[in-house]
C-alpha positions as CSV (number, residue, x, y, z in Angstrom):
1,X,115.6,127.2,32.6
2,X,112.6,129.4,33.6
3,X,111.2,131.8,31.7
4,X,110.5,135.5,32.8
5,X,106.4,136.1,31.9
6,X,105.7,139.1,30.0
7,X,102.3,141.2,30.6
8,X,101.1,144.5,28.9
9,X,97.7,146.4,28.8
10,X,96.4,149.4,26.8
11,X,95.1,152.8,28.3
12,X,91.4,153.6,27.2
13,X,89.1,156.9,27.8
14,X,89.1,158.4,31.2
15,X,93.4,157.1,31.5
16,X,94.6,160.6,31.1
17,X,96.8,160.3,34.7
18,X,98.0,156.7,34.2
19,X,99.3,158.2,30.9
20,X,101.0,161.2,32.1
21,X,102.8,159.3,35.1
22,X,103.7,156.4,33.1
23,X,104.9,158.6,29.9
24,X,106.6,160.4,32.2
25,X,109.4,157.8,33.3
26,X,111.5,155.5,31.3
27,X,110.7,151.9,30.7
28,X,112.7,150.1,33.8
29,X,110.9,152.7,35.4
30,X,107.8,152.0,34.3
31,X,107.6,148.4,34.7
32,X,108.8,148.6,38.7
33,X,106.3,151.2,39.3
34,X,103.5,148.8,37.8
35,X,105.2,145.7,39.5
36,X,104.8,147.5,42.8
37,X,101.7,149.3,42.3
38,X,99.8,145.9,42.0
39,X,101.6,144.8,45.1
40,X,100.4,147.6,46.7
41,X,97.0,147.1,45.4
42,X,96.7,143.8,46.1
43,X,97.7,143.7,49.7
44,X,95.7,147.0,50.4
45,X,92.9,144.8,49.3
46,X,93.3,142.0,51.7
47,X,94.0,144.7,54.7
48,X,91.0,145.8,53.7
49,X,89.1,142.5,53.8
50,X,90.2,141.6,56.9
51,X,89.3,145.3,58.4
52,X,85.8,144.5,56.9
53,X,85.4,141.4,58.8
54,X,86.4,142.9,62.3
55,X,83.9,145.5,61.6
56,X,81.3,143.5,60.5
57,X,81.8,141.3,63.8
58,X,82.1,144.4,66.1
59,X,78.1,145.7,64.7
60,X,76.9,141.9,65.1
61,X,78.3,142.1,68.5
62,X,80.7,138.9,68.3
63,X,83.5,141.0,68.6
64,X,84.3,143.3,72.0
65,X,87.3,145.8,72.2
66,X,88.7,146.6,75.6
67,X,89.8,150.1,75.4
68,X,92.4,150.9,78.1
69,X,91.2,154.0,80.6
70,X,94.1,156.3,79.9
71,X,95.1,158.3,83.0
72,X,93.8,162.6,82.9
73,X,96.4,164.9,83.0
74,X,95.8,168.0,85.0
75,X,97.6,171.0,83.6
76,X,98.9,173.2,86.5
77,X,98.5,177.0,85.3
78,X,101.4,179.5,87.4
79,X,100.1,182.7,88.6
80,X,102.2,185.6,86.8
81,X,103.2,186.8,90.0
82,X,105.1,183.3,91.2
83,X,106.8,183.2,87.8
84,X,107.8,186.9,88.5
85,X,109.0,186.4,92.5
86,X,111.1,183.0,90.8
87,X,113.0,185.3,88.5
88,X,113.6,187.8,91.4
89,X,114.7,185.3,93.3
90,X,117.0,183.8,90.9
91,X,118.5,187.2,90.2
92,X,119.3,187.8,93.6
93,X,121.4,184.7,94.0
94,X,122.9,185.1,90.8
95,X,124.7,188.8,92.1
């Protein structure tokens, strides 16, 4: 048989939100929002390492990033008058 661990902690000065959003919900509640907030926390934190690292190697200059040239795009601007002659045209072959 396996038993299920059970953790607690107490709020101190400065707690005021993690009181109001925890008081706020019921106790199921409560302890899934914990549960996943420290999941949350703690892979955040190892994103975070690992972002660290790449930067860390990109200023040493052990790291290089190969940023693909991405192709311009040339908007093509109508003259009024075309748009108005298109229209003109199209109302002529729709009589």
């Amino acid at each position: 048989m396996s038993f299920i661990k059970k953790y607690s902690f107490r709020t101190g000065n400065g707690d005021d939100i993690i009181e109001n959003i925890l008081e706020s919900m019921h106790q199921t509640s409560r302890s899934q929002y914990i549960k996943e907030a420290i999941r949350f926390y703690a892979n955040t934190g190892i994103e975070v390492k690992r972002l660290n690292q790449q930067i860390e190697k990109l200023l040493s200059g052990d790291l290089c990033l190969s940023i693909p040239a991405l192709p311009i795009k040339k908007e093509l601007k109508k003259d009024v008058s075309i748009d108005i002659l298109e229209s003109s045209i199209e109302d002529l072959l729709n009589l």
